[in-house]
C-alpha positions in Angstrom: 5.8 -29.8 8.0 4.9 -26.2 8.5 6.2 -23.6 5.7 6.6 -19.9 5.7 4.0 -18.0 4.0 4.7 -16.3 0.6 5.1 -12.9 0.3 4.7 -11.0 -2.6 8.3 -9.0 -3.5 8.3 -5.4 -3.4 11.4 -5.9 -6.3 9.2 -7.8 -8.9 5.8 -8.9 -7.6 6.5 -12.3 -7.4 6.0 -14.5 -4.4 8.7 -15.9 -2.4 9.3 -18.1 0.6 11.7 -16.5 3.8 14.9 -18.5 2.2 14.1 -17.6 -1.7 15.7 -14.8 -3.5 14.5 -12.7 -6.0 15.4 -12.9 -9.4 16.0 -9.2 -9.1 17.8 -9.0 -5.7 22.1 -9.1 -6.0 24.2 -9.1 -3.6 21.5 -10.0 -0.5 20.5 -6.5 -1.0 17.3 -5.7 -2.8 17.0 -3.6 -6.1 14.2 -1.8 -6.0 12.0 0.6 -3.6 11.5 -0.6 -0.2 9.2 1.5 0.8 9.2 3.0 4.2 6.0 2.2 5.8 4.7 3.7 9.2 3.6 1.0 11.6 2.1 0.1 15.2 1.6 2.6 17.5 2.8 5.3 15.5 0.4 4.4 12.6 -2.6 3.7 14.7 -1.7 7.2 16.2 -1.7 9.0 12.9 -4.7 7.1 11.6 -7.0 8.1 14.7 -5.7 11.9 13.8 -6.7 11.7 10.2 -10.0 10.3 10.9 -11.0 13.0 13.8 -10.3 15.4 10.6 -11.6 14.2 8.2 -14.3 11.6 9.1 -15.4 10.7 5.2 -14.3 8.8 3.1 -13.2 11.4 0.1 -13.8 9.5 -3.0 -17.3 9.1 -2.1 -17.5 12.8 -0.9 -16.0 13.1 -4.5 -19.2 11.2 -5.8 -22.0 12.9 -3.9 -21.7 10.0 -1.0 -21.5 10.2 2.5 -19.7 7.1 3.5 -17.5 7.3 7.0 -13.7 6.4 6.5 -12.0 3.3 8.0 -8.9 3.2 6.2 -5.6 5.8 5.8 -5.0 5.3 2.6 -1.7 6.5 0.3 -2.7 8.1 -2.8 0.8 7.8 -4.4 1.7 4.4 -3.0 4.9 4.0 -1.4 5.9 1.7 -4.3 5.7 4.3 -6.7 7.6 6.6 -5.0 4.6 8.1 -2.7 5.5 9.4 0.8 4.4 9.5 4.1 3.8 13.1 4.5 0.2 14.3 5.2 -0.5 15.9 1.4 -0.1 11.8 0.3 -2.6 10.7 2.8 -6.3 10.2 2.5 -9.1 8.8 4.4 -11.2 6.5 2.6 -14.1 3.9 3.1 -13.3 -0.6 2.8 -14.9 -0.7 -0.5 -13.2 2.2 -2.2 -9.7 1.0 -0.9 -10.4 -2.2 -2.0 -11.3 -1.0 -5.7 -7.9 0.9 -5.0 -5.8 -1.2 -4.2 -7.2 -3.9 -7.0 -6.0 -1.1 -9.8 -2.8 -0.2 -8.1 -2.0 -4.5 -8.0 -2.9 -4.4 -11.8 -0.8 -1.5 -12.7 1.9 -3.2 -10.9 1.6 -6.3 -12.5 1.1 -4.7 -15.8 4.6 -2.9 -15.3 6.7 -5.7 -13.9 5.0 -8.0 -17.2 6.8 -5.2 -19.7 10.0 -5.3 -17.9 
């Protein structure tokens, strides 16, 4: 029989099924940040605008390269308290959101481990 997939909790970094609760969730409300995230059209829309601006990805501008961007990435992530607003946005290329994002998962799992 078919199960739900995980997904990994914006409370605590665990995984949990669709009828699991978090250890850190009371009262069926959750704890910690949910972050705010733009999505579909709206997102698509502001990602198109970014990269007509800027068209490189700006950590490898940063490092001499001239890679074009594919991603609109967060540089505070909205888990840390990051925004939407345009000053928290940057365009950048697969393989430096990647590295990215592999950090910002370690840091995470790093903080919730010290809790």
């Amino acid at each position: 029989m078919p199960t739900a997939a995980l997904r990994v909790c914006t409370t605590c970094g665990g995984r949990h099924g669709a009828s699991e609760h978090c250890p850190l969730k009371a009262g069926g409300r959750w704890q910690g940040v949910s972050p705010n995230r733009l999505r579909g059209r709206r997102l698509q829309t502001e990602r198109s605008r970014l990269l007509a601006q800027e068209p490189l990805c700006r950590a490898c501008v940063a490092s001499g390269r001239h890679i074009l961007a594919t991603v609109r990435d967060h540089i505070v992530p909205l888990t840390e308290g990051g925004t939407e607003d345009d000053s928290n946005i940057q365009p950048l290329c697969d393989d430096c959101h990647m590295r990215k994002t592999h950090a910002e998962s370690w840091r995470g799992l790093m903080r919730n481990l010290n809790k």
